[in-house]
C-alpha positions in Angstrom: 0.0 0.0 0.0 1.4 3.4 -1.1 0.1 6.4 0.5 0.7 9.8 -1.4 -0.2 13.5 -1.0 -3.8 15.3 -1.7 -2.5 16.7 -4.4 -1.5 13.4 -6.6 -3.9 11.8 -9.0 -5.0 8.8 -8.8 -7.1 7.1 -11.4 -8.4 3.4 -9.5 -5.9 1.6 -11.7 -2.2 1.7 -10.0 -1.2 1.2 -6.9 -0.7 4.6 -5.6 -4.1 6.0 -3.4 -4.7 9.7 -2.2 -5.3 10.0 1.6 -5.9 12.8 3.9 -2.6 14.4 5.2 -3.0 12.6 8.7 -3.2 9.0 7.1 0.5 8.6 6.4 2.5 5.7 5.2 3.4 4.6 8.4 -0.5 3.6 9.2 -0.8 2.1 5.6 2.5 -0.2 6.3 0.9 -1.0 9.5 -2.4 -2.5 8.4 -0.8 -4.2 5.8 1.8 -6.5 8.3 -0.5 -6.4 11.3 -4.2 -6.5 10.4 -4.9 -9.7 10.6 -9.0 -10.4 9.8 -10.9 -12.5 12.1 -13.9 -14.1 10.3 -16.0 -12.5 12.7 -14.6 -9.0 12.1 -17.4 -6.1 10.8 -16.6 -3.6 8.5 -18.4 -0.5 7.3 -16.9 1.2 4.9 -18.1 4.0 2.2 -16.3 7.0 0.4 -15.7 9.5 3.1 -19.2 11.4 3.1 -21.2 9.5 2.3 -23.3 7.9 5.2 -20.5 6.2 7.5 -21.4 7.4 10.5 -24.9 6.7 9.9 -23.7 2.8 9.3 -22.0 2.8 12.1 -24.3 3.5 14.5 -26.8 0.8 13.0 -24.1 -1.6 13.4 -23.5 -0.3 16.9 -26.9 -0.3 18.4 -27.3 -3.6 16.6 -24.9 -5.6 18.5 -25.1 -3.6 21.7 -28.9 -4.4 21.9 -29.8 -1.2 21.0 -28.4 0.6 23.9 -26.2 3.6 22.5 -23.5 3.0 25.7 -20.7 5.2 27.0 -18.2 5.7 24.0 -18.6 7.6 21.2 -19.0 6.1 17.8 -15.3 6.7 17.2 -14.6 4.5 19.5 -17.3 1.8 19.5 -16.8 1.4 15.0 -13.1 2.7 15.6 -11.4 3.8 12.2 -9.1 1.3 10.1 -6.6 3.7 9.0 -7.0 6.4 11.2 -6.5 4.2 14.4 -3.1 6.7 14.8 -5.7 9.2 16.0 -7.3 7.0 18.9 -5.1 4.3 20.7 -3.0 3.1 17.9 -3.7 0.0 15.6 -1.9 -2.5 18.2 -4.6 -1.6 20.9 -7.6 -1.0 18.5 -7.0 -4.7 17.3 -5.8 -6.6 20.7 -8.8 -4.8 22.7 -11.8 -5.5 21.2 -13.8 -8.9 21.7 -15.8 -10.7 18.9 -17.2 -9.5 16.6 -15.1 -6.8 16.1 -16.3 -4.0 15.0 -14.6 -1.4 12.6 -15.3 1.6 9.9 -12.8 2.6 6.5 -12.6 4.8 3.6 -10.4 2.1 1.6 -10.7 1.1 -1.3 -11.7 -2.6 -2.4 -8.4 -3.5 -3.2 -6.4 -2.0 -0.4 -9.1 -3.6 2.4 -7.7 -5.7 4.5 -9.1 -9.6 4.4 -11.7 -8.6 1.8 -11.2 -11.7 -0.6 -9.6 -14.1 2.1 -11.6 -14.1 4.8 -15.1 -14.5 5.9 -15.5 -10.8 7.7 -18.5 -9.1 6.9 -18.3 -6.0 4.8 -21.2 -3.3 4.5 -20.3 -0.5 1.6 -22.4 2.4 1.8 -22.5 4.8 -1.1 -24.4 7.8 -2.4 -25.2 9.9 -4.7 -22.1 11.7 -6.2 -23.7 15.0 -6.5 -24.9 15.0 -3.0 -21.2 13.7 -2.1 -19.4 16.3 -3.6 -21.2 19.0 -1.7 -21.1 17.1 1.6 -17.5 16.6 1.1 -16.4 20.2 0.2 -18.2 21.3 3.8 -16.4 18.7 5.6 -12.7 19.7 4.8 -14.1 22.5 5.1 -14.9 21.9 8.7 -12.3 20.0 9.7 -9.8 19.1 7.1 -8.3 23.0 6.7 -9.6 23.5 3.1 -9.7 27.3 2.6 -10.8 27.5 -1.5 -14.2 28.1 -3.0 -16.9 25.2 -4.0 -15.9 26.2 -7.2 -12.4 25.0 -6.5 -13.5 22.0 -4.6 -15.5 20.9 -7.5 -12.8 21.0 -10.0 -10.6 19.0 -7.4 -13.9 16.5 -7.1 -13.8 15.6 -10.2 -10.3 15.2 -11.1 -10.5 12.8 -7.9 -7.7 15.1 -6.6 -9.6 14.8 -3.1 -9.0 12.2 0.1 -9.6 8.7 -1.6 -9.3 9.8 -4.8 -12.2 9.2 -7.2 -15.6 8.4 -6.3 -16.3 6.6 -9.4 -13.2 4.2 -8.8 -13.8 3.8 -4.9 -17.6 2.7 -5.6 -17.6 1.0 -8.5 -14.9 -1.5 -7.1 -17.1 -2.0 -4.4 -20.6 -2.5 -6.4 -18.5 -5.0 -8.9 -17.2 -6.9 -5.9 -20.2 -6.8 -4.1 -22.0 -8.8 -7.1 -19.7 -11.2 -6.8 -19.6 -12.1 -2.8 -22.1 -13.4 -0.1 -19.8 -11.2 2.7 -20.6 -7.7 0.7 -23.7 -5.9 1.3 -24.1 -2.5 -1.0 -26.4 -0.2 0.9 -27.4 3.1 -0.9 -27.7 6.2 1.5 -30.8 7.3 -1.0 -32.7 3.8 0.2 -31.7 4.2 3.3 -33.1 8.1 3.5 -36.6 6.6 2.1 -36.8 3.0 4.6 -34.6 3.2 7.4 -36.7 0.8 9.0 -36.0 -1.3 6.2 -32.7 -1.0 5.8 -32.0 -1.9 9.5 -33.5 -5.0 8.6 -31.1 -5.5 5.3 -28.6 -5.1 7.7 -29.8 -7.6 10.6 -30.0 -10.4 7.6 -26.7 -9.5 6.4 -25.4 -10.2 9.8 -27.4 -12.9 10.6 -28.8 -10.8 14.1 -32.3 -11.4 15.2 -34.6 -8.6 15.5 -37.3 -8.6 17.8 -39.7 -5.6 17.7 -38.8 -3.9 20.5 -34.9 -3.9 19.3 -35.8 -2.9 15.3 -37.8 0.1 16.7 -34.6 1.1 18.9 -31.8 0.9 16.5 -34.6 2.5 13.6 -35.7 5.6 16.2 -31.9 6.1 17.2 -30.5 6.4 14.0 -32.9 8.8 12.3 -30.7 12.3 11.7 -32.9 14.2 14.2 -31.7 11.8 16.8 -28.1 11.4 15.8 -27.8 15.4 15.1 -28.4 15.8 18.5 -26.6 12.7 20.4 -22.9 13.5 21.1 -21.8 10.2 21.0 -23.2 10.1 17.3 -22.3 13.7 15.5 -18.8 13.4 16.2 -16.3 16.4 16.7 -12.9 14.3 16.5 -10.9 17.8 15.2 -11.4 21.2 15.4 -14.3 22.7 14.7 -14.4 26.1 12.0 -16.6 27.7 13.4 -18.3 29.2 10.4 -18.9 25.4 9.2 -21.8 23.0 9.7 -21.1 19.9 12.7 -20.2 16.4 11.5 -23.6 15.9 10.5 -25.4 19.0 8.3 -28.7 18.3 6.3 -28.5 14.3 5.4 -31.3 14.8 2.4 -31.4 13.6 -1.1 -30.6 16.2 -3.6 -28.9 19.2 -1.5 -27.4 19.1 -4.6 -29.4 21.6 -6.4 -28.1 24.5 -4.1 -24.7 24.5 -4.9 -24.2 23.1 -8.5 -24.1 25.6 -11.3 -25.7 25.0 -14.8 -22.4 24.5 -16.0 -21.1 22.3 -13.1 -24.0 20.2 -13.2 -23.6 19.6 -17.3 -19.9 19.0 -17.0 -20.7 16.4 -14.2 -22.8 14.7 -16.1 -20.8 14.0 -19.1 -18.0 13.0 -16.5 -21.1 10.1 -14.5 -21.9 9.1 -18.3 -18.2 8.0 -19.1 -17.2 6.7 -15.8 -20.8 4.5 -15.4 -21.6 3.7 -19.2 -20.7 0.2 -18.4 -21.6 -0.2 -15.1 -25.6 -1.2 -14.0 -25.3 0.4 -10.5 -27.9 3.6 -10.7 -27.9 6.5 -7.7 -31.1 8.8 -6.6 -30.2 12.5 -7.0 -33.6 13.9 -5.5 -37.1 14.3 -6.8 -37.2 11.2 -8.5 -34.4 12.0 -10.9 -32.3 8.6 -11.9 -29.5 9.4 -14.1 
């Protein structure tokens, strides 16, 4: 695993990945010689923005019986590759019983255990326009970006952002996903219209059984009203700009239309068209509209 600066390119196809400045090599070396999958291991993972917290505290409530518990989310569904800012990778992976519990931004190929093992993976992805927006107001927020949307949107698309390209990240995923009984592709869009449903998608995926009582908690605890105000759930792990939104903003379908431009909205279009032409995975950009 190669780890290079926020200002490299990377297209999905060599073996080089943007990440944020704070996951360095160091953590990507680590994962790769230490992480060692347990089959009972659970992973959420998504493009950064785009409904991971929301996963996680599914998963959370899920096997804690509903009850939200002491620790913060962070904590609970600690962070793959950003264990550096918690307790280290050693402790996150020597502390925790089974199932283990964890959340990522990685890529299919870079995941660790994703085609050995029998760990349970859950990829969450949305809607790229919705994305883009959400991203630009989280580094924003709390990853020191100082430039316009405008900029941000140029950036988006070139996939000169943390992670690289949201076409490569989630089309790995959906193709893999096809292909494997311990890959469940959630869309934040179906999630928006069913939670209750999708908490139940989930409980099959990981073979828990839900009584009433326990689908109602998990469902009423991880609406956005509830999480937007629970401080173990909107997180605040870095500084806070003022001037910019919590963790956790709006969480609807099609926020979109506020910030896009004519123009913006046309070129991302023709850049959805080439990147998806071949691909039958589909995304819910608000009001019905299915491109």
């Amino acid at each position: 695993m190669v780890a290079v600066p926020a200002d490299r390119n990377y297209d999905g196809k060599g073996g080089c990945v943007v990440f944020p400045p704070f996951v360095t090599q160091k953590e990507m070396d680590l994962i790769e010689k230490k992480f060692v999958v347990r089959d009972s291991d659970i992973f959420v993972v998504a493009y950064p923005k785009s409904g991971t917290t929301w996963m996680e505290q599914i998963v959370h409530l899920m096997l804690n019986n509903g009850v939200q518990g002491d620790k913060v989310l962070s904590e609970a569904v600690p962070w793959v590759e950003g264990a550096n800012r918690y307790q280290g990778l050693d402790k996150l992976l020597n502390q925790q019983s089974n199932p283990r519990r964890f959340h990522s931004h990685l890529l299919y190929h870079l995941m660790p255990g994703v085609k050995l093992s029998r760990a349970k993976y859950i990829y969450v992805a949305r809607n790229p326009k919705d994305n883009a927006v959400s991203f630009y107001f989280h580094s924003c927020s709390k990853l020191g970006y100082d430039g316009t949307w405008d900029e941000f949107f140029d950036l988006y698309i070139q996939g000169k952002v943390g992670y690289g390209s949201f076409f490569a990240h989630v089309l790995d995923w959906w193709k893999a996903s096809k292909n494997s009984n311990n890959i469940l592709f959630v869309k934040y869009e179906d999630m928006k219209r069913d939670l209750k449903q999708a908490v139940k998608t989930v409980a099959d995926f990981l073979q828990v059984k839900l009584d009433e009582e326990l689908w109602e908690a998990i469902t009423t605890q991880s609406t956005f009203e509830s999480m937007a105000n629970n401080s173990k759930a909107n997180l605040d792990w870095v500084a806070q700009r003022p001037q910019f939104p919590k963790h956790m903003r709006k969480g609807i379908v099609g926020d979109w239309r506020n910030h896009f431009t004519s123009e913006q909205n046309e070129i991302f279009e023709t850049i959805y068209a080439k990147y998806m032409k071949d691909s039958d995975l589909q995304f819910d950009f608000g009001e019905g509209v299915i491109i």
